[in-house]
N, CA, C and O atoms as a Maestro MAE file, in Angstrom:
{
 s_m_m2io_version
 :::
 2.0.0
}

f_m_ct {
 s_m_title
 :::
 protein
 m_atom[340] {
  # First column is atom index #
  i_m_mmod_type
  r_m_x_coord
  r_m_y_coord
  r_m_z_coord
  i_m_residue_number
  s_m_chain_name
  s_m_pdb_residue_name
  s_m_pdb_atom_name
  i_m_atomic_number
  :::
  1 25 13.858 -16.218 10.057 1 A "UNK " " N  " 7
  2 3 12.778 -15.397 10.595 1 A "UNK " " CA " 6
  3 2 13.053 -13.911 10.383 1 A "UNK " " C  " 6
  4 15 12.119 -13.203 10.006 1 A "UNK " " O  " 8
  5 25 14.071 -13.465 10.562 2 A "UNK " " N  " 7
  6 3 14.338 -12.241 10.376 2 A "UNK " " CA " 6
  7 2 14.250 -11.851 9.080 2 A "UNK " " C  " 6
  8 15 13.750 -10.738 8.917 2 A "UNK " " O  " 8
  9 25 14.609 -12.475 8.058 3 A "UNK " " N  " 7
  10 3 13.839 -12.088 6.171 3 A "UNK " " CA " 6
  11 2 12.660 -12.315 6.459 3 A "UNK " " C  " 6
  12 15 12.233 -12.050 5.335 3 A "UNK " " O  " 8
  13 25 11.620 -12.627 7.106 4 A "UNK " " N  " 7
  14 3 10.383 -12.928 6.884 4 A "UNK " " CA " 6
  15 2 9.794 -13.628 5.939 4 A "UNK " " C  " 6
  16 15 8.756 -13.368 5.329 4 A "UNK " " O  " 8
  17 25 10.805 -14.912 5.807 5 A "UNK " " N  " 7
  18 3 10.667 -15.848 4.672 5 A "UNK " " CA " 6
  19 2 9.953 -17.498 5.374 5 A "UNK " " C  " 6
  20 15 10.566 -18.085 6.266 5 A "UNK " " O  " 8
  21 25 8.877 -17.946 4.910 6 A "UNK " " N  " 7
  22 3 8.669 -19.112 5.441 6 A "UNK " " CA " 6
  23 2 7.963 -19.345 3.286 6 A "UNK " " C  " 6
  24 15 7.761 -18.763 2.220 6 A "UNK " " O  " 8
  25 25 7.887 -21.279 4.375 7 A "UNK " " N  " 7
  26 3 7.647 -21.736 3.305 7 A "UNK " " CA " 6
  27 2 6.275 -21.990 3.366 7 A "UNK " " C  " 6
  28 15 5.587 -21.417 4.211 7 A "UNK " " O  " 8
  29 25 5.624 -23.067 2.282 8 A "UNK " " N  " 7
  30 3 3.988 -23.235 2.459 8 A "UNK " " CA " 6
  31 2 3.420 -23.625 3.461 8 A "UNK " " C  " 6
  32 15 2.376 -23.235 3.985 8 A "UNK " " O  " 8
  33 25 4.410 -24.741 3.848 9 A "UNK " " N  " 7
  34 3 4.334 -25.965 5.249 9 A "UNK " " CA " 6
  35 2 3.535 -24.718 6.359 9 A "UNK " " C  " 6
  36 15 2.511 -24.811 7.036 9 A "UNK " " O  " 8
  37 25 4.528 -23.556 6.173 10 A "UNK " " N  " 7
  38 3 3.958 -22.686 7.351 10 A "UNK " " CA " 6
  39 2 2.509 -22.488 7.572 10 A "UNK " " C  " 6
  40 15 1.861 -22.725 8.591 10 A "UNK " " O  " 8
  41 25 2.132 -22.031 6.482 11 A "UNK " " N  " 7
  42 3 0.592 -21.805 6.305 11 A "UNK " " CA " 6
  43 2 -0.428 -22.822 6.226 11 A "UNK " " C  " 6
  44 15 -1.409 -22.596 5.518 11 A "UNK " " O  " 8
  45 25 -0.307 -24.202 7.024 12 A "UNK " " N  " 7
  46 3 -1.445 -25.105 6.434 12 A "UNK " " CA " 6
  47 2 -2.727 -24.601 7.754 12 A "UNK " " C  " 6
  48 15 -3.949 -24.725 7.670 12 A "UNK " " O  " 8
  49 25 -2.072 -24.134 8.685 13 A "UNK " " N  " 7
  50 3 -3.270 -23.639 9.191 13 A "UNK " " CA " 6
  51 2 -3.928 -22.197 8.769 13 A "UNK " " C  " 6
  52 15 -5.139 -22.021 8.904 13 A "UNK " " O  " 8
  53 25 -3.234 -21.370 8.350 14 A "UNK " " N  " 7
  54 3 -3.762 -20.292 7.701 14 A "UNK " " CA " 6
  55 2 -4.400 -20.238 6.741 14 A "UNK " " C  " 6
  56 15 -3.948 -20.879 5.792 14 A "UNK " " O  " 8
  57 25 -5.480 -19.613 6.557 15 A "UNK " " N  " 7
  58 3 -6.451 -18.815 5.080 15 A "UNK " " CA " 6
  59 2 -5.729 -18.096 3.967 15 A "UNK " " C  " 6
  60 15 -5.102 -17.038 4.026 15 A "UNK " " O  " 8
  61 25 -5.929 -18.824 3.031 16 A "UNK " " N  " 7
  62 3 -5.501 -18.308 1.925 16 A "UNK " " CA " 6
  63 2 -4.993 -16.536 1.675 16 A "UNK " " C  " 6
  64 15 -4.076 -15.932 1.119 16 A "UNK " " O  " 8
  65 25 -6.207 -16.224 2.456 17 A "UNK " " N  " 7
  66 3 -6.898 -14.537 2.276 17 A "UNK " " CA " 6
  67 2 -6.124 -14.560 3.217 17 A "UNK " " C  " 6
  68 15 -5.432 -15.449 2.719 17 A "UNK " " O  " 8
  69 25 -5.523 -14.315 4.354 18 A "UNK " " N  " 7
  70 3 -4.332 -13.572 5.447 18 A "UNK " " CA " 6
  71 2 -3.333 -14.379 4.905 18 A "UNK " " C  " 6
  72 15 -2.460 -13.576 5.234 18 A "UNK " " O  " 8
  73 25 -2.668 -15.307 4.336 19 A "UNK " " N  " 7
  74 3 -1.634 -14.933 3.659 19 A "UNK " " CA " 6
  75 2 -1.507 -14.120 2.453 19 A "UNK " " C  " 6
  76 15 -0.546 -13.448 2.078 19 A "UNK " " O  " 8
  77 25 -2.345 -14.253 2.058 20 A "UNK " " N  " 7
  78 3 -2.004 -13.253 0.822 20 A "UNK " " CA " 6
  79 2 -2.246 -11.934 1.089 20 A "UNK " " C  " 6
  80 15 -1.834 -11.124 0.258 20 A "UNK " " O  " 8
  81 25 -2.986 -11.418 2.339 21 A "UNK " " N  " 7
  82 3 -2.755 -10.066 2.931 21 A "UNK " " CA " 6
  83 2 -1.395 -9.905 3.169 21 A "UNK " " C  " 6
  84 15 -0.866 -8.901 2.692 21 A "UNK " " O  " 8
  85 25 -1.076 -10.274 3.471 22 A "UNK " " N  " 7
  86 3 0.316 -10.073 4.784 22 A "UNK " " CA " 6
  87 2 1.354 -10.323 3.752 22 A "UNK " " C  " 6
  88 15 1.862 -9.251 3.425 22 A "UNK " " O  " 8
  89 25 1.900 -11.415 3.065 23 A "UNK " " N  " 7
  90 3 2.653 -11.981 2.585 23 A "UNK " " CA " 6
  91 2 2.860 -11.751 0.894 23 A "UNK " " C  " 6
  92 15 1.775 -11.374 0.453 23 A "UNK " " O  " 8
  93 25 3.742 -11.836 -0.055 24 A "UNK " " N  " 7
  94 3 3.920 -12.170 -0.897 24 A "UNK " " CA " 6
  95 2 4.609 -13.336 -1.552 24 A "UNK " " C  " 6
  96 15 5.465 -13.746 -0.768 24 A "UNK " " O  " 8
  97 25 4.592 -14.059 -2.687 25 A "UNK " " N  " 7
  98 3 4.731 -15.320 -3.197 25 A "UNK " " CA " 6
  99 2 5.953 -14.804 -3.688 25 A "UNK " " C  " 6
  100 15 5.726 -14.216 -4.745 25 A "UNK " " O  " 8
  101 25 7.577 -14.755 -3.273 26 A "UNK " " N  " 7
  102 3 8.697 -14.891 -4.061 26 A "UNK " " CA " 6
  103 2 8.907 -15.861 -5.049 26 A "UNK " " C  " 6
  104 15 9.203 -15.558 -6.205 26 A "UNK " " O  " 8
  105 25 8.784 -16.874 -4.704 27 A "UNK " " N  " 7
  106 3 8.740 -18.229 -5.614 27 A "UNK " " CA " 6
  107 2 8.137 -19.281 -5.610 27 A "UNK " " C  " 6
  108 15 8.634 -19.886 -4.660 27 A "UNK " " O  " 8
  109 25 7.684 -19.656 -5.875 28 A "UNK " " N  " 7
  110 3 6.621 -21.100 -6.023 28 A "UNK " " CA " 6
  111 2 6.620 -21.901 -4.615 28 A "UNK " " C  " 6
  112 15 7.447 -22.799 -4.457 28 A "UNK " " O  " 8
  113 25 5.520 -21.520 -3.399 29 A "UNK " " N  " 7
  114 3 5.610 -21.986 -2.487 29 A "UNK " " CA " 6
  115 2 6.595 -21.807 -1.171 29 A "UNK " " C  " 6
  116 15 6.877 -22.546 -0.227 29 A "UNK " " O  " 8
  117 25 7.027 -20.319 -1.605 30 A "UNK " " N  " 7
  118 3 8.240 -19.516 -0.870 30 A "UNK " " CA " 6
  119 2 7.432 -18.228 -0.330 30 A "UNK " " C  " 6
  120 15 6.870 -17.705 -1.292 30 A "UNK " " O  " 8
  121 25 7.258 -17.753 0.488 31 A "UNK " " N  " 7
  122 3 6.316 -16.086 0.758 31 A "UNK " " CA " 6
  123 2 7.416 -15.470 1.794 31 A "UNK " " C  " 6
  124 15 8.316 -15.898 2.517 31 A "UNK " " O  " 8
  125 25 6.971 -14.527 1.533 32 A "UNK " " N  " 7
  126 3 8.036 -13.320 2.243 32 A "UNK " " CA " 6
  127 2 7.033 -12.556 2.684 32 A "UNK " " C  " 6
  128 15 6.032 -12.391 1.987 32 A "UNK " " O  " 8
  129 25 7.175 -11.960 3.966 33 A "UNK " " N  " 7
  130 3 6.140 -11.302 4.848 33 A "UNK " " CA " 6
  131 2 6.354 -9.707 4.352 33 A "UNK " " C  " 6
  132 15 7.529 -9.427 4.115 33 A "UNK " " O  " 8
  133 25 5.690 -8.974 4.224 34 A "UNK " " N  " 7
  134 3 4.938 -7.080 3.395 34 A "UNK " " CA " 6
  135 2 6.264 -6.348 4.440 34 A "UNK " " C  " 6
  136 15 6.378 -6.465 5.660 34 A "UNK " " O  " 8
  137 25 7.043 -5.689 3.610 35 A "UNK " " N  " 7
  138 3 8.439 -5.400 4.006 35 A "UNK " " CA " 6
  139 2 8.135 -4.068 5.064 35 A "UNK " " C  " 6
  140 15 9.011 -3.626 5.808 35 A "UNK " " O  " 8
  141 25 6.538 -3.432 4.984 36 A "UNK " " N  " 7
  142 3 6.153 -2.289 6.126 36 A "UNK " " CA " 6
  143 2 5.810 -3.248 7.096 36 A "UNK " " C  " 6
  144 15 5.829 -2.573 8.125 36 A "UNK " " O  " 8
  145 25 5.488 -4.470 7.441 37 A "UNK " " N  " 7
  146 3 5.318 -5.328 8.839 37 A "UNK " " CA " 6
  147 2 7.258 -5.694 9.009 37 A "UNK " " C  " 6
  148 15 7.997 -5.459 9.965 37 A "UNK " " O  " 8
  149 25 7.461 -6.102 8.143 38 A "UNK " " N  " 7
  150 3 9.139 -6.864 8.734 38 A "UNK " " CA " 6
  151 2 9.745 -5.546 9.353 38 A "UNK " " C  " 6
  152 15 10.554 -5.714 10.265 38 A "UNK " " O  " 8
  153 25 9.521 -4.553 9.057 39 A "UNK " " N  " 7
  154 3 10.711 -3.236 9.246 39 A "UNK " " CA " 6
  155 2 10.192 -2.865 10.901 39 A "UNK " " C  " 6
  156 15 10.871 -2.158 11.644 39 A "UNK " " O  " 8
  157 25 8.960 -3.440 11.277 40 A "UNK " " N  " 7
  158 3 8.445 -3.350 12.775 40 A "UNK " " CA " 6
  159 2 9.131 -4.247 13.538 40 A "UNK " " C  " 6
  160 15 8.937 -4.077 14.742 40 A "UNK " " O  " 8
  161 25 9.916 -5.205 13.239 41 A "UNK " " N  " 7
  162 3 10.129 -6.269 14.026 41 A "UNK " " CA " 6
  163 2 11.163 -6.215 14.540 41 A "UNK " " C  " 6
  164 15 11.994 -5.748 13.761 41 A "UNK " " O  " 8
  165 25 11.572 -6.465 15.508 42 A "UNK " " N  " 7
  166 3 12.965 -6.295 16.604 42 A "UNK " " CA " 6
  167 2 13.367 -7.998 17.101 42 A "UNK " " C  " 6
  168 15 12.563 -8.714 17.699 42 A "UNK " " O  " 8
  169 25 14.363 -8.304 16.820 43 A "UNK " " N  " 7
  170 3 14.807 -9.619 17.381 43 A "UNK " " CA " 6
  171 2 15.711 -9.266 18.610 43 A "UNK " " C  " 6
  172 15 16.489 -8.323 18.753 43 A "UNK " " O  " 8
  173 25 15.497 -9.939 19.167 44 A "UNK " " N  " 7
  174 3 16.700 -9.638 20.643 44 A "UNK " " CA " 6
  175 2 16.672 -10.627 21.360 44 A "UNK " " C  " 6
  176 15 15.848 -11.528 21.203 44 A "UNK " " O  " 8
  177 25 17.759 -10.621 22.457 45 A "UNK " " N  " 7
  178 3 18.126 -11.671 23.211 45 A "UNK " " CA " 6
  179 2 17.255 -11.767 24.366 45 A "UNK " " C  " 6
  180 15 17.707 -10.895 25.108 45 A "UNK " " O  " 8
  181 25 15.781 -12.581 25.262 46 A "UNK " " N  " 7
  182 3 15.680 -12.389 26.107 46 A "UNK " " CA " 6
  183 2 15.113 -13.645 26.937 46 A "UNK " " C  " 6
  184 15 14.147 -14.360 26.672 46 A "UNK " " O  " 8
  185 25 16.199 -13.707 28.254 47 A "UNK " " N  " 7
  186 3 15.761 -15.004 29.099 47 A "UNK " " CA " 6
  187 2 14.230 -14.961 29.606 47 A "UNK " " C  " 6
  188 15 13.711 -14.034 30.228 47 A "UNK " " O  " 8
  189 25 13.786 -15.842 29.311 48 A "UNK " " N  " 7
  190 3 12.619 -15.549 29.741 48 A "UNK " " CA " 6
  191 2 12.178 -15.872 31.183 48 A "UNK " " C  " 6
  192 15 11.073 -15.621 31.663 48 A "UNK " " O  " 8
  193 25 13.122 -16.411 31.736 49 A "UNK " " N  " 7
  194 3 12.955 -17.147 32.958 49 A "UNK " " CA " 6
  195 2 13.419 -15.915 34.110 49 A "UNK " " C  " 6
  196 15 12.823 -15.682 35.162 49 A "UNK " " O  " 8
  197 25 14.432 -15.334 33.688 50 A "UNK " " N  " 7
  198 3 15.131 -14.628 34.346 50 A "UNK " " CA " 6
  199 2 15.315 -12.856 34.213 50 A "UNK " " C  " 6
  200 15 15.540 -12.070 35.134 50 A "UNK " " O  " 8
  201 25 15.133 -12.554 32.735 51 A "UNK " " N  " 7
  202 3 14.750 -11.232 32.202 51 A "UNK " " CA " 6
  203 2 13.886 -10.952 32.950 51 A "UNK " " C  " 6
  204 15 13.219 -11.871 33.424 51 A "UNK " " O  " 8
  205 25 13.565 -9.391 33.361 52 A "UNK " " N  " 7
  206 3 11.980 -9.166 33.817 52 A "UNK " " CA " 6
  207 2 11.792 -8.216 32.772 52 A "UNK " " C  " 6
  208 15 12.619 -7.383 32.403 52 A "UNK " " O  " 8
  209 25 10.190 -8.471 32.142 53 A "UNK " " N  " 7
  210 3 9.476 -7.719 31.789 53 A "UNK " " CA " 6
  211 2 8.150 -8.226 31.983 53 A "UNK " " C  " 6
  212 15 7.741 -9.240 32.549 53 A "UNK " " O  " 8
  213 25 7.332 -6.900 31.136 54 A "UNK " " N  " 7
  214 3 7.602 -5.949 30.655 54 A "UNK " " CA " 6
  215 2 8.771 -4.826 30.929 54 A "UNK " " C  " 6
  216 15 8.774 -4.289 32.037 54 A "UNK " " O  " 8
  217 25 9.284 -4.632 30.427 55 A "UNK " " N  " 7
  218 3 10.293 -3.605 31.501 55 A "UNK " " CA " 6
  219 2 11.327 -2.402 30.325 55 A "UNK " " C  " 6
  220 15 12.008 -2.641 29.327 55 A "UNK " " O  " 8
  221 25 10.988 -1.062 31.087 56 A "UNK " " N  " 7
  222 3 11.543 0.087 30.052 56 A "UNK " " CA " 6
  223 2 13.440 -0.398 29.790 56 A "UNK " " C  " 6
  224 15 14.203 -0.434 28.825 56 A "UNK " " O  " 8
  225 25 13.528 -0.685 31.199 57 A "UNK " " N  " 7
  226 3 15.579 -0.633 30.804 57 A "UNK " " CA " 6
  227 2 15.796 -1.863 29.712 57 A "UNK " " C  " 6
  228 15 16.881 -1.977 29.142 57 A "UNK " " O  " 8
  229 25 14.550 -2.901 29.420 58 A "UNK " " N  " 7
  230 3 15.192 -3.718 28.305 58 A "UNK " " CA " 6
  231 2 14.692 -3.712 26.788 58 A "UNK " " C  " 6
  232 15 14.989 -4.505 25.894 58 A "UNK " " O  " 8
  233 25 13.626 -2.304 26.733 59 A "UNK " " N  " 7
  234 3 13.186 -2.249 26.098 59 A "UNK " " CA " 6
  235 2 11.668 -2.862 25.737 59 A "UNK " " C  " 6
  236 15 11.001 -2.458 24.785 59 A "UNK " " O  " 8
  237 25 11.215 -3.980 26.731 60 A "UNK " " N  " 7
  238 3 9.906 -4.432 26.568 60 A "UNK " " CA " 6
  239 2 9.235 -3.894 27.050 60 A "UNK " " C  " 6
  240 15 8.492 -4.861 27.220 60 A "UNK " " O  " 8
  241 25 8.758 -3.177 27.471 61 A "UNK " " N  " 7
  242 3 7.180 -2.284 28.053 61 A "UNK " " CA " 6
  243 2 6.373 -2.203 27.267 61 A "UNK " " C  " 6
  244 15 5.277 -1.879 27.726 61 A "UNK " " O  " 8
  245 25 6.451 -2.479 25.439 62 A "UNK " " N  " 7
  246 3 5.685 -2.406 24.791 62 A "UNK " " CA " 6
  247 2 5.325 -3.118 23.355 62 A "UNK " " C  " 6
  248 15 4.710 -2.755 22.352 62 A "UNK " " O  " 8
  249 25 6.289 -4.791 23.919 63 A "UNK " " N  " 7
  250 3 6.258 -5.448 23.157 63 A "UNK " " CA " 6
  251 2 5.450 -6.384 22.950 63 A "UNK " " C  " 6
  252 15 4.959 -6.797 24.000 63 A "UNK " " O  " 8
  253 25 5.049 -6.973 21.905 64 A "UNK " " N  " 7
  254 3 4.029 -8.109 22.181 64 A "UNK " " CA " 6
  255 2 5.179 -9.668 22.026 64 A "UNK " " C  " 6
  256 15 6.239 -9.804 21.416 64 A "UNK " " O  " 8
  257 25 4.523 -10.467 22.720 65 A "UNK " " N  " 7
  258 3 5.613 -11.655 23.285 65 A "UNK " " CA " 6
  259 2 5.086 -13.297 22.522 65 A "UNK " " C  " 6
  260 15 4.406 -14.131 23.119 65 A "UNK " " O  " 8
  261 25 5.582 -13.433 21.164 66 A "UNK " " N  " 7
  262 3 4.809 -14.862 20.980 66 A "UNK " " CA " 6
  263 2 5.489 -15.670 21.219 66 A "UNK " " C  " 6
  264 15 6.573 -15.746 20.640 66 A "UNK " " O  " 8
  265 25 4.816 -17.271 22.880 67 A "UNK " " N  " 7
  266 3 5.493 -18.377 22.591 67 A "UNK " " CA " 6
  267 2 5.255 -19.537 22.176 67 A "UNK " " C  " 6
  268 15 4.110 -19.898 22.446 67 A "UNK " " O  " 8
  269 25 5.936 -20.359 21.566 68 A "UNK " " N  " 7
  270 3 5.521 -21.456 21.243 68 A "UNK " " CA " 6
  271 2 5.572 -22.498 21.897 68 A "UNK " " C  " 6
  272 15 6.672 -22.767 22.379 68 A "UNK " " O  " 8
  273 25 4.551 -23.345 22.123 69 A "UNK " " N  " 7
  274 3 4.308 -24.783 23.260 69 A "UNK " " CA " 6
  275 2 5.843 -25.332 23.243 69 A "UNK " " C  " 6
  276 15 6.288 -25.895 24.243 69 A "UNK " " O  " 8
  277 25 6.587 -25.162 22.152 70 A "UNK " " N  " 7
  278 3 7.835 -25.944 21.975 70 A "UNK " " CA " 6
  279 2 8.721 -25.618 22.757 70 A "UNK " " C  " 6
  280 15 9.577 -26.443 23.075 70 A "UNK " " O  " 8
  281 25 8.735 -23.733 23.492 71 A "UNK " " N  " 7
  282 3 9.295 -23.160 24.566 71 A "UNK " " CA " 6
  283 2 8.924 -23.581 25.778 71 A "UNK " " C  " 6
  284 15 9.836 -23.794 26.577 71 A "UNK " " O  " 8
  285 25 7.951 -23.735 26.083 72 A "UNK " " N  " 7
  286 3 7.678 -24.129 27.474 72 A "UNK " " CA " 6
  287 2 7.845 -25.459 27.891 72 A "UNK " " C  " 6
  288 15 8.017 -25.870 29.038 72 A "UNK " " O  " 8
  289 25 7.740 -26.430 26.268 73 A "UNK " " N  " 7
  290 3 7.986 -27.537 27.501 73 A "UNK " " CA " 6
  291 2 8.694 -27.728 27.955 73 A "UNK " " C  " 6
  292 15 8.521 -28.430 28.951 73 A "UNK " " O  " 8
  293 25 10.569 -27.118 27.508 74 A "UNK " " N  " 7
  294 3 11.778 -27.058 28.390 74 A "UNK " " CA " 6
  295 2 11.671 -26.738 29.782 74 A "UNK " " C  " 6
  296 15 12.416 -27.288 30.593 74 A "UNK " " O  " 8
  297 25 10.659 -25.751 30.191 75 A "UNK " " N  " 7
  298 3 10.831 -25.425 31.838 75 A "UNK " " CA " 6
  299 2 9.923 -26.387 32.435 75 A "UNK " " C  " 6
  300 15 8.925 -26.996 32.050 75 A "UNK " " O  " 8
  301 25 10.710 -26.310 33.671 76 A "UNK " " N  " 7
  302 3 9.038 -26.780 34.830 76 A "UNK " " CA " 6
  303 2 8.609 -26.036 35.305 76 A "UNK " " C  " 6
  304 15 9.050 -24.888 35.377 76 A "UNK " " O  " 8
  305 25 7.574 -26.465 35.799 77 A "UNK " " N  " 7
  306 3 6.377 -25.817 36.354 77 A "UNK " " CA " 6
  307 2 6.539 -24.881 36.534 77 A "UNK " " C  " 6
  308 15 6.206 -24.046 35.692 77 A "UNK " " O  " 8
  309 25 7.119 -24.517 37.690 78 A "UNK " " N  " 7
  310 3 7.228 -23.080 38.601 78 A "UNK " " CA " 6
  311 2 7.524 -22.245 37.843 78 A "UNK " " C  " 6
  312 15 6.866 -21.205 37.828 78 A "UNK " " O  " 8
  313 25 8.835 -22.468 36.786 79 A "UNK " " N  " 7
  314 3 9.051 -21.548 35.186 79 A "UNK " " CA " 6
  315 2 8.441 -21.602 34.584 79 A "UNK " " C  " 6
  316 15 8.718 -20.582 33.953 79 A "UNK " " O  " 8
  317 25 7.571 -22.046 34.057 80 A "UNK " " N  " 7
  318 3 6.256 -21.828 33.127 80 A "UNK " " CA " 6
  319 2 4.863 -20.700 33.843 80 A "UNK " " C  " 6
  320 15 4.266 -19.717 33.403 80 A "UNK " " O  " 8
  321 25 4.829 -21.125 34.537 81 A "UNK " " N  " 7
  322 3 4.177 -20.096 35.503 81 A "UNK " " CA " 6
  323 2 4.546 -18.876 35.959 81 A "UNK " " C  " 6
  324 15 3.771 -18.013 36.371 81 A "UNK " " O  " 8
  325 25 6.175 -18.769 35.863 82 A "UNK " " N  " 7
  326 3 6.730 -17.139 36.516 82 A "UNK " " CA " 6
  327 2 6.643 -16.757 34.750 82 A "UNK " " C  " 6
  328 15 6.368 -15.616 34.379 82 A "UNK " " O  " 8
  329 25 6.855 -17.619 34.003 83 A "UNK " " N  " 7
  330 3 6.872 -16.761 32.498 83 A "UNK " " CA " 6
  331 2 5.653 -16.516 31.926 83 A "UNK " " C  " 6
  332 15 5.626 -15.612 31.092 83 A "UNK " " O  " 8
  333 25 4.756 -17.033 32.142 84 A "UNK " " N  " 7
  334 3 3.220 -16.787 31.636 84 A "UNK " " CA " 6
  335 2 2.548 -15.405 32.415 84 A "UNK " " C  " 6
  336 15 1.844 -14.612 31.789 84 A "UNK " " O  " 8
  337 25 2.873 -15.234 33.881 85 A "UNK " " N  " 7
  338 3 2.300 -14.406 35.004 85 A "UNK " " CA " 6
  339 2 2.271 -13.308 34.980 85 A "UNK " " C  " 6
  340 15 1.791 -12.682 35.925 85 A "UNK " " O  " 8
  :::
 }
 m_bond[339] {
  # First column is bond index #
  i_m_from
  i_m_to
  i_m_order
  :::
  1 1 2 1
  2 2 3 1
  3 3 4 2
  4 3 5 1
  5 5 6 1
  6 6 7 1
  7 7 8 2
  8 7 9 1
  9 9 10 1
  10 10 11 1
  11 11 12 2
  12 11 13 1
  13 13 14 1
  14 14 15 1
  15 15 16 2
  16 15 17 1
  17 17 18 1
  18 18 19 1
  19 19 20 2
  20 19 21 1
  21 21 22 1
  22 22 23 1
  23 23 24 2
  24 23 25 1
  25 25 26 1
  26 26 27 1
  27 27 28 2
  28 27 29 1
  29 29 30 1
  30 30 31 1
  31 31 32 2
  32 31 33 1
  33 33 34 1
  34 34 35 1
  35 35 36 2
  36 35 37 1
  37 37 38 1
  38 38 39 1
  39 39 40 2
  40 39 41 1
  41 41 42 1
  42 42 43 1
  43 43 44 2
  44 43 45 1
  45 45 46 1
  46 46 47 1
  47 47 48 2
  48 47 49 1
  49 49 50 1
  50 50 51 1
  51 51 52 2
  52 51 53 1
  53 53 54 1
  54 54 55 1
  55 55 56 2
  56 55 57 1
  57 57 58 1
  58 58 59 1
  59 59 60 2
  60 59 61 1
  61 61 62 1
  62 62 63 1
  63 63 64 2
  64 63 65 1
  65 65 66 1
  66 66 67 1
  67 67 68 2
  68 67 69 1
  69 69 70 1
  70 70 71 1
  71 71 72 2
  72 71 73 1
  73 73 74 1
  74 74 75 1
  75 75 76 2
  76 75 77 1
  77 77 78 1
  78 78 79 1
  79 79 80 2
  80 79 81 1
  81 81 82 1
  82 82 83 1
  83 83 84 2
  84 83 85 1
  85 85 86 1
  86 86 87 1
  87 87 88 2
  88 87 89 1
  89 89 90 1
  90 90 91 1
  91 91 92 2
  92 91 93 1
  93 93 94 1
  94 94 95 1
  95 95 96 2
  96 95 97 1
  97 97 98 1
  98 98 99 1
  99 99 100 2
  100 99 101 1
  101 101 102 1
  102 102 103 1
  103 103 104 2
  104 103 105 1
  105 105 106 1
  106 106 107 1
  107 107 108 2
  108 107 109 1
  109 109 110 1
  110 110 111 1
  111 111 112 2
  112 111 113 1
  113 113 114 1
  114 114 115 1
  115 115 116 2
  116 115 117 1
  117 117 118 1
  118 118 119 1
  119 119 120 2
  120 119 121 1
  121 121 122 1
  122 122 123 1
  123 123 124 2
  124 123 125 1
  125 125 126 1
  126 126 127 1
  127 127 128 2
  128 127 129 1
  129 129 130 1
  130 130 131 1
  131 131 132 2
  132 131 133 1
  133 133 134 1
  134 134 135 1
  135 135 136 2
  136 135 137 1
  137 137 138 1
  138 138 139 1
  139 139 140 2
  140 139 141 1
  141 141 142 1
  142 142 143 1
  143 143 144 2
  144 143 145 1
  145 145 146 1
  146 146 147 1
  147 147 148 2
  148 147 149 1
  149 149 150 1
  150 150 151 1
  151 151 152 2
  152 151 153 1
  153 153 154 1
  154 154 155 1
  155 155 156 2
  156 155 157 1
  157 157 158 1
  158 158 159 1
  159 159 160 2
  160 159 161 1
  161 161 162 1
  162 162 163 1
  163 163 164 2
  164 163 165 1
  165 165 166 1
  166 166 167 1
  167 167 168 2
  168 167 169 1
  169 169 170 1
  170 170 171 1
  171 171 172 2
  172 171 173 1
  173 173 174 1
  174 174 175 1
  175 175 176 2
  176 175 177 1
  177 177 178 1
  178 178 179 1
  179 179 180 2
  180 179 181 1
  181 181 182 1
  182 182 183 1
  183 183 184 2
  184 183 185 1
  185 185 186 1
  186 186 187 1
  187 187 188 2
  188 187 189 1
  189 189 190 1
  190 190 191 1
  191 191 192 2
  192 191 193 1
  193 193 194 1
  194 194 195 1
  195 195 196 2
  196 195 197 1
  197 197 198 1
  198 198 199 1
  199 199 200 2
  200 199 201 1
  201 201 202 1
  202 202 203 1
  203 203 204 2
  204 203 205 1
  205 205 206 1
  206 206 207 1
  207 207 208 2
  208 207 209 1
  209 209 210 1
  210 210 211 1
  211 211 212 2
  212 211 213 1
  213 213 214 1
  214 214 215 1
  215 215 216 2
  216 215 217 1
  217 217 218 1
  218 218 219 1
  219 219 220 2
  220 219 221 1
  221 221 222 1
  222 222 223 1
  223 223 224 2
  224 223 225 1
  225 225 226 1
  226 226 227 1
  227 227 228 2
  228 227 229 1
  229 229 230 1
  230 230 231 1
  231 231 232 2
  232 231 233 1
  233 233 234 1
  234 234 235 1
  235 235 236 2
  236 235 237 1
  237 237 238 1
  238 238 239 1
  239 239 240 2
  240 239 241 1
  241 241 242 1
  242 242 243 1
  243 243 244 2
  244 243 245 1
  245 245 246 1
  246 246 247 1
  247 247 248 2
  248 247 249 1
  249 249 250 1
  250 250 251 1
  251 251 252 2
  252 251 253 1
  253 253 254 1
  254 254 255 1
  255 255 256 2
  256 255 257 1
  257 257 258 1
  258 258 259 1
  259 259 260 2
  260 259 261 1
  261 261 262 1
  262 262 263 1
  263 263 264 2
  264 263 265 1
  265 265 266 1
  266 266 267 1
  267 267 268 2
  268 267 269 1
  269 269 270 1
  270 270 271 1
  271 271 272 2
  272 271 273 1
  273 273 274 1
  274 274 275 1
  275 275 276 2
  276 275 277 1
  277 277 278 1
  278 278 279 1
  279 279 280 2
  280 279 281 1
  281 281 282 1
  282 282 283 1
  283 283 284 2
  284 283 285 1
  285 285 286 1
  286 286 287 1
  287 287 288 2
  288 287 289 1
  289 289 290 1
  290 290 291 1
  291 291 292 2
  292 291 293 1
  293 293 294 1
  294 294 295 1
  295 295 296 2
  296 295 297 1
  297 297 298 1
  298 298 299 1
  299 299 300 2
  300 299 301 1
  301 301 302 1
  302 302 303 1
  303 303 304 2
  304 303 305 1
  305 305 306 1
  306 306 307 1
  307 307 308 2
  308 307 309 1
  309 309 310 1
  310 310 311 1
  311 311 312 2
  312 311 313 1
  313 313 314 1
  314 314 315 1
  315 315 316 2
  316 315 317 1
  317 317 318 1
  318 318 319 1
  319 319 320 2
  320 319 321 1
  321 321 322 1
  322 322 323 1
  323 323 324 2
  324 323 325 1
  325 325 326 1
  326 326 327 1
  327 327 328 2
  328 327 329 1
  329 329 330 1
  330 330 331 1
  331 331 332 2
  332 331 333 1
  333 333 334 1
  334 334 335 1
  335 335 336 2
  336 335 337 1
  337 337 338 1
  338 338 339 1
  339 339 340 2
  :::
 }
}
């Protein structure tokens, strides 16, 4: 994730036309994401259960947060709910 490398598999829900905005074709069914979007991106460590944000001391006050259904189904309830809220 951090090269901004996925393969085709990635895109079967995506439009042709926003990958090929965003992305370029390294190799036959290989795309690499437009190196002025990757140079925006920040990876970091954060609990989501237990971190608070938005929040200035960890740096999120102004991040945008994507999760995937595959994250949540690890918690229960009550954690899915303090992390969505």
């Amino acid at each position: 994730a951090q090269q901004g490398i996925y393969k085709k598999w990635s895109f079967r829900a995506t439009s042709d036309n926003v990958r090929d905005r965003y992305f370029k074709e390294i190799r036959e069914g290989v795309y690499q994401i437009n190196p002025r979007i990757r140079e925006k991106v920040r990876f970091a460590v954060l609990n989501l259960v237990e971190d608070k944000y938005p929040g200035l001391y960890n740096q999120t006050h102004s991040m945008d947060l994507i999760l995937c259904n595959n994250v949540l189904i690890y918690f229960s309830q009550d954690k899915i709910d303090t992390t969505i809220h």
